[in-house]
N, C-alpha and C positions, 0 to 999 in steps of 0.2 A: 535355593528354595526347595529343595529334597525333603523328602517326609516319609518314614518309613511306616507303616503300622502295620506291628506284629501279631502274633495270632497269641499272644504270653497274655494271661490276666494277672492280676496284681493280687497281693495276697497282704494280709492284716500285718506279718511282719517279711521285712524284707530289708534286701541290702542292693543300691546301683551303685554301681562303677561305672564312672565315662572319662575320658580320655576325650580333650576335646581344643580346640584353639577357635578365637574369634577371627576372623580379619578386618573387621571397622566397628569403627563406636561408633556407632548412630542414635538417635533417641528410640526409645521402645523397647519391650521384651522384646526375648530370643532362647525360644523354648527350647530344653537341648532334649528331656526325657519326660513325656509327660503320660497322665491315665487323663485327656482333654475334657470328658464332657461329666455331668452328672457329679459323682463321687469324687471330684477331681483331682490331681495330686500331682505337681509341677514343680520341675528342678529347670532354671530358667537363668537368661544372664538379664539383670535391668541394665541393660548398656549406657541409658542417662548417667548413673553412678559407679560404673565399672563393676560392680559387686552381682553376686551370684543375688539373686530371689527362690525363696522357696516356698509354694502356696500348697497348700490343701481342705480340703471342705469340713476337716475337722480342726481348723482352728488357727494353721500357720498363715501368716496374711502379708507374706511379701518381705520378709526380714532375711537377711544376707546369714543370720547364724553366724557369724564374723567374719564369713568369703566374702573377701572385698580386694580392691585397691588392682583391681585386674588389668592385664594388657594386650594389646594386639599381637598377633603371630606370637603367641608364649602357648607353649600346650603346658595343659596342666590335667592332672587325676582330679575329679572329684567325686567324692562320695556320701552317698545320703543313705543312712541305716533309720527302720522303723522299727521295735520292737512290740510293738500290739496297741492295741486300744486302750488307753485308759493310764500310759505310765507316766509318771513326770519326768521331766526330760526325755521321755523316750524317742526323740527324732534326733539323730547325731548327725554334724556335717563335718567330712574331713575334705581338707584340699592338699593336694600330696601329700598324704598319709597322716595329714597332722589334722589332730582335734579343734575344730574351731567354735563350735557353740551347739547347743540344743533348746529345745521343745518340749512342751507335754503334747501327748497326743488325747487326744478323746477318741469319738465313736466315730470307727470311718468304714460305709458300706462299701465292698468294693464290687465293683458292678461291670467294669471296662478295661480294655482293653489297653497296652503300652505303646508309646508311639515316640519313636526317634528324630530327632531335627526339626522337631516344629507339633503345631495342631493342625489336629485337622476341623475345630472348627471356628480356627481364627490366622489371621497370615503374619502370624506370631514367629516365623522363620527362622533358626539360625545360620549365620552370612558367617562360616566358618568351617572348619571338619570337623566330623566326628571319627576317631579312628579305631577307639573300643571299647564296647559295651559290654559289662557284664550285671545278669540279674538275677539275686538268689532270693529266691523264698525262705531263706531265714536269717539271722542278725547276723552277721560277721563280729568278731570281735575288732578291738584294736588292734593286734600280735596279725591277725588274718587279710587285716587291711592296709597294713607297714608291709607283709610278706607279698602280698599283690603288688603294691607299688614298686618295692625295690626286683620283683621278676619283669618288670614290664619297662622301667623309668630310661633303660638304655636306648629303647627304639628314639626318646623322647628326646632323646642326648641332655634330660635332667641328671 
């Protein structure tokens, strides 16, 4: 039940990388990166369905982006790129480096704060590790999100 929150705010376009494993399915979210309150914007596991959820206040309402089919003790990369307000498809999800679905975004104020392992204003938890975070203020490409994965995927023994 660890919750980290950082002193980072969120920016219109951006790229997260987490590095993360569950250890039990239970029913419920299991928030892994989230901006919690107001403006919200959630990278989350829905453990009922095993698949990733990703919510934000500009329009994404809980859809896996095609991260799915998830399982216990597996570490996996995931990553969630924003590239501004107002693009079609412009929210990308990859889960080891692989493209798996998008978004349009609309109009999103960003106002708060990022918070790791949970929220802090729900017991939204995640019952897992996190082992590594990265977060840029601006879009990663594809080429840049395959180069992250394959420097990192050994610790992961992917």
């Amino acid at each position: 039940d660890d919750i980290v929150t950082t002193s980072l705010s969120a920016t219109l376009s951006f790229t997260w990388s987490v590095w993360f494993k569950t250890n039990v399915l239970a029913s419920g979210y299991r928030n892994i990166i989230s901006v919690p309150t107001g403006a919200y914007m959630l990278m989350l596991l829905d453990i009922s369905t095993n698949n990733m959820g990703f919510w934000s206040s500009d329009g994404m309402g809980g859809g896996s982006l095609g991260v799915n089919s998830l399982s216990t003790n597996t570490w996996y990369n995931a990553v969630l790129v924003r590239e501004g307000n107002g693009i079609s498809n412009g929210y990308k999800a990859y889960l080891n480096s692989v493209f798996k679905g998008s978004a349009n975004t609309s109009t999103w104020a960003i106002a708060n704060t990022i918070s790791l392992g949970g929220r802090t204003d729900t017991s939204q938890y995640l019952n897992g590790n996190i082992a590594l975070v990265q977060i840029y203020n601006r879009v990663l490409t594809a080429n840049e999100i395959l180069q992250n994965f394959y420097a990192q995927r050994g610790r992961f023994n992917i």
